[in-house]
N, C-alpha and C positions, 0 to 999 in steps of 0.2 A: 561392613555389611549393614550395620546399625542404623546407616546415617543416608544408605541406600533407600532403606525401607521405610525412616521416616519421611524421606522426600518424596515415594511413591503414596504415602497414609495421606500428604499432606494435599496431593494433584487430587488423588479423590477425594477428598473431604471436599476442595474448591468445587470439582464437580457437581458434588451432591448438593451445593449449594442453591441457591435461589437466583443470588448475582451474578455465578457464574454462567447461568442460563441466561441471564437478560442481557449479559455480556457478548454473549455468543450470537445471540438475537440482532444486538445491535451492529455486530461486526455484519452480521450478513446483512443487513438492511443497507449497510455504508458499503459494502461489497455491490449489492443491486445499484444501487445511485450511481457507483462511479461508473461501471457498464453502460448505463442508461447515456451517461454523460456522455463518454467515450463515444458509444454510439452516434447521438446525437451530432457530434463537433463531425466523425467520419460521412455521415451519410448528408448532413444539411450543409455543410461550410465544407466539403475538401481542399479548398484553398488555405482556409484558418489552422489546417493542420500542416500544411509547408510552414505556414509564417509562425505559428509556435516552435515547429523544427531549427528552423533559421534562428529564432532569439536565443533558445536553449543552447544549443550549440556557440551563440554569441560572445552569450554570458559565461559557458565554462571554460572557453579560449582565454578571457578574461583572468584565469585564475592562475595563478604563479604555480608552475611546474603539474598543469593543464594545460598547457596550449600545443603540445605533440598529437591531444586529441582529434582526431578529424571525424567530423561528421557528414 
């Protein structure tokens, strides 16, 4: 139970931090961008997003005891 309680001291202590906020900060920041991006590649290129599909799936066929995969 000891070891419970200090791992729950230990999440809030990081909370109360300062880092932990700029951390949080930054994840959403990198969380907007990659939408923004996504977006972008859906709405301006819908063709760039087949040919992304096509290489990804390429490349994991590629991979030993990946190629049962179908995409």
């Amino acid at each position: 139970m000891q070891i419970i309680r200090n791992l729950i001291d230990r999440v809030v202590e990081f909370h109360r931090e300062d880092s932990a906020q700029d951390t949080f900060e930054y994840m959403l920041i990198i969380g907007g961008v990659t939408v923004a991006v996504i977006g972008v590649i859906v709405v301006a290129a819908p063709n760039l997003l087949g040919s992304i599909k096509t290489a990804v799936c390429n490349a994991v066929a590629t991979i030993p005891h990946m190629s049962t995969i179908s995409c």
